[in-house]
MARBA-3410 file (N, C-alpha, C, O; in Angstrom, 1 decimal):
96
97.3,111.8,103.5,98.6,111.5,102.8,98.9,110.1,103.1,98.7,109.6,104.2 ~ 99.4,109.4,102.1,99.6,108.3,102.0,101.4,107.9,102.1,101.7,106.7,102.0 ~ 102.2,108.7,102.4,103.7,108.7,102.8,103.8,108.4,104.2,103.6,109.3,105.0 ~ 104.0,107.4,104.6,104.5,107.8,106.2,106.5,107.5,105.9,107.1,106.7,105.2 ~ 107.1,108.8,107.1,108.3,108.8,107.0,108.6,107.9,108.1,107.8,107.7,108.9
110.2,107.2,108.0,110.5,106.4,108.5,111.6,107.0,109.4,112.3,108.0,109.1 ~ 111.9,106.3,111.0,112.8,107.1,111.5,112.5,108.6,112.2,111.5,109.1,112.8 ~ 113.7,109.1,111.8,113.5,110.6,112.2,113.2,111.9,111.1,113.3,113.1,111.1 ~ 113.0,111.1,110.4,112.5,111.4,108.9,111.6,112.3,108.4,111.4,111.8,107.3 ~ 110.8,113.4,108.3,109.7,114.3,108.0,109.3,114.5,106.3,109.8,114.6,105.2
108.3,114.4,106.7,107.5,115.2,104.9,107.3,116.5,104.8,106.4,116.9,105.5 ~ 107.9,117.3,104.2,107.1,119.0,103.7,106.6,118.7,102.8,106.5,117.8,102.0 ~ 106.1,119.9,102.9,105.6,121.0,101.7,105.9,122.0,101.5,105.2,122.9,101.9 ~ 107.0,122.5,100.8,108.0,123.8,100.6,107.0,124.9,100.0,106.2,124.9,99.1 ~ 107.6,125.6,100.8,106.5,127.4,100.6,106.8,127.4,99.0,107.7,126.7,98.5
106.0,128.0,98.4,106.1,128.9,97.2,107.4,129.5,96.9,107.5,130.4,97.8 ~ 108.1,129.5,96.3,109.5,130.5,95.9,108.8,131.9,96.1,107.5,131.8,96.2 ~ 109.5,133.4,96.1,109.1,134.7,95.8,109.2,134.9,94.2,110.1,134.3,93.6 ~ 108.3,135.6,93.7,108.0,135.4,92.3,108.1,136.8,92.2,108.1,137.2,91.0 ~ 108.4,138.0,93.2,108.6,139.5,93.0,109.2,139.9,94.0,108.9,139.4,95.1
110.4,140.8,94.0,111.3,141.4,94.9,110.5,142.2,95.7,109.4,142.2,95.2 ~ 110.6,143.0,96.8,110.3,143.8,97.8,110.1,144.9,96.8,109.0,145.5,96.9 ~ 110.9,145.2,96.0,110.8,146.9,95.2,109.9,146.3,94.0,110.2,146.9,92.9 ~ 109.0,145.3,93.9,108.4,144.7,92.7,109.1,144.5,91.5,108.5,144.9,90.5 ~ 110.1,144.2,91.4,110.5,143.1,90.4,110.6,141.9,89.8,111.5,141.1,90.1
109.7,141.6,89.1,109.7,140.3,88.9,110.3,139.3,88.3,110.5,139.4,87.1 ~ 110.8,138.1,89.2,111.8,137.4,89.0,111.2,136.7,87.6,110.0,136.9,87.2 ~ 112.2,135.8,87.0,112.5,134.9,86.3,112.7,133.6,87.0,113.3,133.6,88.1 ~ 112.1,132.2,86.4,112.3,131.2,87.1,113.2,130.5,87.8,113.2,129.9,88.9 ~ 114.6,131.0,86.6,115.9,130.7,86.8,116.3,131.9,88.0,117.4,131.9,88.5
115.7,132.6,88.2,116.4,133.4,89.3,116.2,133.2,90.7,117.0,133.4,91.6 ~ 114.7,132.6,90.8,113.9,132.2,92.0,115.2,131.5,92.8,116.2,130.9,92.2 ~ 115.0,131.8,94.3,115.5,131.2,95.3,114.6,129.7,95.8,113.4,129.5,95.9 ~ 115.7,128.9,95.9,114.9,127.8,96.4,114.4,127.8,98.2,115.1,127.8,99.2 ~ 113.0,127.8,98.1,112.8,128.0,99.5,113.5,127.4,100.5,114.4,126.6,100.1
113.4,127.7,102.2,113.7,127.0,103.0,113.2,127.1,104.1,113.7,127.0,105.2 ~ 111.5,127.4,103.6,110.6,127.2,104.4,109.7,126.5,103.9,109.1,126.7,102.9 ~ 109.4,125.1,105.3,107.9,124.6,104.4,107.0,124.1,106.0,107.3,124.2,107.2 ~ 106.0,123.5,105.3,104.5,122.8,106.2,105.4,121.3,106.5,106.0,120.6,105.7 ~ 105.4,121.0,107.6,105.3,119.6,108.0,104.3,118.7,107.8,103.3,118.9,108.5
104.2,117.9,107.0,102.7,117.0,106.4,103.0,115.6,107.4,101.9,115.2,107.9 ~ 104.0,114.9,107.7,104.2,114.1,108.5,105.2,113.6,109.1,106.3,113.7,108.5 ~ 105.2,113.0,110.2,106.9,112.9,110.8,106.6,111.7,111.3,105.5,111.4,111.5 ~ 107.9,110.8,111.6,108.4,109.3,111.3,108.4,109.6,113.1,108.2,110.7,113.7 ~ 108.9,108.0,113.8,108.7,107.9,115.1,109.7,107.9,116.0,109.7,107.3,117.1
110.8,108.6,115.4,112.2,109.2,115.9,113.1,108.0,115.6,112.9,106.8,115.3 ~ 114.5,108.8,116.0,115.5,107.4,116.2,115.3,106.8,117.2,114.3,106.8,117.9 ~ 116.6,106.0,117.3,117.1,104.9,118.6,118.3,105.8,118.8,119.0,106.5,118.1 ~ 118.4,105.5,120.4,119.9,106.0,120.3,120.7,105.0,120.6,120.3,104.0,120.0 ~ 121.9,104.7,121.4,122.6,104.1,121.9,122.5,103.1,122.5,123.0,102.1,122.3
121.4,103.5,123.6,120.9,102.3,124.4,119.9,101.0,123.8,119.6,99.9,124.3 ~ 119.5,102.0,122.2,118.4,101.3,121.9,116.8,101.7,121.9,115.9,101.1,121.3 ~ 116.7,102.9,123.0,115.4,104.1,123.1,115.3,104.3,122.1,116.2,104.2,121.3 ~ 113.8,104.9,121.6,113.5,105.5,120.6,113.4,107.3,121.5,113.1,107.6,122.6 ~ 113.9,108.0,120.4,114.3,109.6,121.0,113.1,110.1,119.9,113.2,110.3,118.6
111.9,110.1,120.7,110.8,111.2,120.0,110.9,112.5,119.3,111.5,113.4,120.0 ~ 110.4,112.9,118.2,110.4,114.1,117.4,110.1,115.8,118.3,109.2,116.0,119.1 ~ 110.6,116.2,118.1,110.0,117.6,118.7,109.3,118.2,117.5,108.8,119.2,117.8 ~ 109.1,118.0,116.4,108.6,118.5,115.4,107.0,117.3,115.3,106.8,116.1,115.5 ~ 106.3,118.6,114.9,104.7,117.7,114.5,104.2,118.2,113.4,104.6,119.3,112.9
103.0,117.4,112.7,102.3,117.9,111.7,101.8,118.8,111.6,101.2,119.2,112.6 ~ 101.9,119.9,110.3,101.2,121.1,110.9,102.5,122.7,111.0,102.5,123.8,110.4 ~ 103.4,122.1,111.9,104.4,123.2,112.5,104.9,123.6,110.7,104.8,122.9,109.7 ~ 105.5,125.0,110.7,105.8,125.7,109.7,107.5,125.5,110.0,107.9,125.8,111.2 ~ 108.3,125.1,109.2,110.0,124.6,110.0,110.9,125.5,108.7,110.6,125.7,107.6
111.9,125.9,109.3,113.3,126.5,108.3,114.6,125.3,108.2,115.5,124.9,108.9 ~ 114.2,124.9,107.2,115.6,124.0,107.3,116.6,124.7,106.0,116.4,125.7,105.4 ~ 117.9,123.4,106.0,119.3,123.7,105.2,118.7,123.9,103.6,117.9,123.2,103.1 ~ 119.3,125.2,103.2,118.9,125.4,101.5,119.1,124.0,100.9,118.1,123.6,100.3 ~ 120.2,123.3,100.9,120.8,121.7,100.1,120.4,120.4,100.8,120.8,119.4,100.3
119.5,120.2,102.2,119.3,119.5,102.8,118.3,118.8,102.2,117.5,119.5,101.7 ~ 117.9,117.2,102.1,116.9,116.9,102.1,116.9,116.3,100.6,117.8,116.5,99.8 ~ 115.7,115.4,100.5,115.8,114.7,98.8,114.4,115.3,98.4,113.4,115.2,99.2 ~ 114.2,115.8,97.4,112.8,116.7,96.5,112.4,115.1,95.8,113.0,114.2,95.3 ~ 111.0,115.3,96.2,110.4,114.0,95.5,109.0,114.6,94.9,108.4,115.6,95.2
108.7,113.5,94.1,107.2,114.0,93.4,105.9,112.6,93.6,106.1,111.7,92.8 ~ 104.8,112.7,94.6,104.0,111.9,94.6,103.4,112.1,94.3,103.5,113.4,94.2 ~ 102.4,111.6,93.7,100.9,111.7,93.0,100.7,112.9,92.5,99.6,113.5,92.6 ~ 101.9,113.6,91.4,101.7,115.2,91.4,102.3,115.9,91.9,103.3,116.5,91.4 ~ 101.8,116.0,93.3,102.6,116.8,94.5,103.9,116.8,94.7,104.6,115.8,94.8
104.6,118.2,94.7,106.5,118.3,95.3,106.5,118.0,96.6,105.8,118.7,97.3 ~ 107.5,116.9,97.2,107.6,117.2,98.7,109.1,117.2,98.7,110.0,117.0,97.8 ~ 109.4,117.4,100.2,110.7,117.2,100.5,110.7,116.3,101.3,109.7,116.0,101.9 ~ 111.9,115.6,101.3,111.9,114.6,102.8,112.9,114.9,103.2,113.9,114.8,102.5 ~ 112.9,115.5,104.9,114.3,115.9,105.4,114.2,114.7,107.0,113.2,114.2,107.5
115.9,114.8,107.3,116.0,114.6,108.8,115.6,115.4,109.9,115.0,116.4,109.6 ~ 115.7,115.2,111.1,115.2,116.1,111.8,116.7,117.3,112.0,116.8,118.5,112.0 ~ 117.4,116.3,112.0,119.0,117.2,111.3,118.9,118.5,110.3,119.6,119.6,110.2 ~ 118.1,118.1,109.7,118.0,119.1,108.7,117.8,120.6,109.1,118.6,121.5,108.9 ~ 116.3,120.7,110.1,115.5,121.5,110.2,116.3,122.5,111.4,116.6,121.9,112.4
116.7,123.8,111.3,117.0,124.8,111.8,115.8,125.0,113.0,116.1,124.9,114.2 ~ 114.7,125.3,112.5,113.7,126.1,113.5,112.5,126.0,113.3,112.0,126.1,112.1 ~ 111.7,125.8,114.5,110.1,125.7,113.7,109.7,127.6,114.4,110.1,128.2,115.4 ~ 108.6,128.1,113.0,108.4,128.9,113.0,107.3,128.8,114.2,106.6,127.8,114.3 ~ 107.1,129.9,115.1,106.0,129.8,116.0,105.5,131.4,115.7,106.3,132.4,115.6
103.9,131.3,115.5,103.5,132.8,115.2,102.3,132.7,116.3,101.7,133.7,116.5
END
C-alpha cells in the first residue's frame, strides 16, 4: 500500500456489509448496514502529547478493529474503498 497515515491516523478496509439476514433474507442495497468492522492496512506514528512525546499506537497492521458507525472519512484509492479513522475512533480490536 502506498497510503501512509499521518499522526494517530489508521487505514481500513471495512468488512463486507451482510447481504442476508440470519433467517435468509436478502437485503437490498439501500437496506444494508454500514459496517463497523474493518482490517487495519496501516497506522501513522501516534500523537504528541503535551510535553511534546510522541504517544505510540496500540493498534497495528493486520488487527481486525470495531470503530463509530459515523466516524472516519470513506475514500477511494486506486479502486479500492478505505476508511481513514483516528485512533479515537476505534472502540475495540477484535482478538480471536
Amino acid at each position: 500500500m502506498n497510503l501512509k497515515p499521518l499522526g494517530d491516523r489508521l487505514i481500513v478496509k471495512q468488512a463486507e456489509a451482510e447481504t442476508q439476514t440470519k433467517s435468509g433474507i436478502i437485503l437490498a442495497d439501500s437496506a444494508k448496514e454500514k459496517p463497523q468492522k474493518g482490517t487495519v492496512l496501516a497506522v501513522g506514528e501516534g500523537r504528541f502529547n503535551d510535553a511534546g512525546e510522541r504517544i505510540p499506537m496500540g493498534i497495528e497492521p493486520g488487527d481486525v478493529i470495531i470503530y463509530g458507525k459515523y466516524g472516519g472519512t470513506e475514500i477511494k484509492h486506486e479502486g479500492e474503498n478505505y476508511i481513514i479513522l483516528t485512533a479515537n475512533d476505534v472502540y475495540a480490536i477484535v482478538e480471536e
